[in-house]
N, C-alpha and C positions, 0 to 999 in steps of 0.2 A: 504493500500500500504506500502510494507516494504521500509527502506531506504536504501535496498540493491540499488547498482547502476547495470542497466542491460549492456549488452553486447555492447549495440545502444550507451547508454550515453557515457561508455568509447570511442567508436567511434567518437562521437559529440565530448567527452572534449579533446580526442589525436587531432583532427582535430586542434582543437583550436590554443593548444600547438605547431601544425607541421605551421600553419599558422605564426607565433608570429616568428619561428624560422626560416621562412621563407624556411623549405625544401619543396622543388617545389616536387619530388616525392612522398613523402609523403600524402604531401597535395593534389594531384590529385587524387591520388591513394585509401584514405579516403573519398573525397568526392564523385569519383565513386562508391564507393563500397556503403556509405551511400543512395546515387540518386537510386541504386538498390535494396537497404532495403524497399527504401520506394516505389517503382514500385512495389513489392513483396506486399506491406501490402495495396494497393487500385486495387490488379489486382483482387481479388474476387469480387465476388457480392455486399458483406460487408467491408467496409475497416475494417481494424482492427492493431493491434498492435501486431508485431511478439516477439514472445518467443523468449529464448536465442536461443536453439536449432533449430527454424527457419532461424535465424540471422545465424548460424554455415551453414545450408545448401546454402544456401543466400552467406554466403564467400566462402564454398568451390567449389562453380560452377562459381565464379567468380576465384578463384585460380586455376581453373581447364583452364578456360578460357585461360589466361594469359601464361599454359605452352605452351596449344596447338600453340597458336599463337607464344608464342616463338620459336619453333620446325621450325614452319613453316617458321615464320625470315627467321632461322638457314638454312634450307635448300633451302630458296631460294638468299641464299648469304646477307643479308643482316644483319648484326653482330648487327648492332646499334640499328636498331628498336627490337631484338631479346634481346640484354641486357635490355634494357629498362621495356619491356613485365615480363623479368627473376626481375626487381626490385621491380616492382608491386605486383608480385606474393608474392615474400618474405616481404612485407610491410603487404600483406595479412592472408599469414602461420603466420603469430604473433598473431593474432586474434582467431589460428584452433586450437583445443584442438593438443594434441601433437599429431606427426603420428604413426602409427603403424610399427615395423619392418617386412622386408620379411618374418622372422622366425615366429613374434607374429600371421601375417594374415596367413600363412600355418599352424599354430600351431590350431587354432581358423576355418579354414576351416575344417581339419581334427575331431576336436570336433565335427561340425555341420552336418558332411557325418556319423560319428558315431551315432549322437543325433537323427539322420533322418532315419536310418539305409540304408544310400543309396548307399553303400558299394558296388559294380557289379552290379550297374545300368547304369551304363554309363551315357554319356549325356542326356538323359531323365530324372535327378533326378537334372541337374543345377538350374532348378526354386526353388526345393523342399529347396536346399543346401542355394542358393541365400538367400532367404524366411529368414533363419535363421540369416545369419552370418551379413547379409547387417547391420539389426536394430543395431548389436554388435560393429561393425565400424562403423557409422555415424559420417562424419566429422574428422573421424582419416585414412581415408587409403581411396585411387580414386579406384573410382570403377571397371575400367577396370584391376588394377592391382589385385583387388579381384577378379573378374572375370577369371582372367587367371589362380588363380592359384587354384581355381574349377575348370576350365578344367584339369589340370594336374594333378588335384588328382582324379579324375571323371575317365579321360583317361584310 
């Protein structure tokens, strides 16, 4: 076992720290997400102990989480539970490898309709395209925004 510290521990030890300093968001917001890590690593057959890059998936469907519901707040008038929703998320984005720009996911969509040659296939080559670019953003860019803009270049 190397002495590198994984993705989990810094979670454990920032908890520590948010707790000590007594920030209430934070410290919610870390021990949710940790309570989720660890749903994640006894929900198999075998329990087990997740990788970083699991932990990365593990945050970003909890950050995914958090906007939705914030939208949802948002549009049912309710500001306060919606900021709140928006603080957590950004508590969590600290933890996600950095995100990808509109331009870097079109940039990197277009490679992958290239690489696939799916070029005048229209929407029957989205799985093929998907296939490709998904593994490339993992954890840097929400899917549906990938998604959209495979259809627009599919289109």
């Amino acid at each position: 076992m190397s002495t590198m510290a994984t993705l989990k521990d810094q979670l454990h030890a920032d908890l520590t720290v948010a707790i000590k300093a007594r920030e209430a968001v934070r410290t919610s917001t870390l021990r949710m997400v940790l309570s989720a890590i660890t749903t994640a690593e006894v929900a198999g057959k075998v329990a087990k102990e997740l990788t970083d890059d699991e932990v990365i998936g593990v945050l970003t469907s909890e950050a995914k989480k958090r906007r939705e519901a914030a939208t949802a707040f948002e549009d049912g008038g309710r500001a306060e539970s919606a900021a709140k929703e928006r603080a957590e998320a950004e508590v969590i984005a600290e933890y996600l490898p950095e995100q990808l720009t509109a331009d870097e996911i079109a940039g990197l969509v277009a490679a992958a309709i290239e690489q696939t040659g799916a070029a005048g296939e229209g929407m029957k080559a989205m799985g093929k395209v998907m296939g490709v670019v998904t593994p490339q953003v993992k954890g840097r860019a929400d899917g549906g925004a990938l998604a959209a803009e495979v259809r627009k270049q599919l289109g």
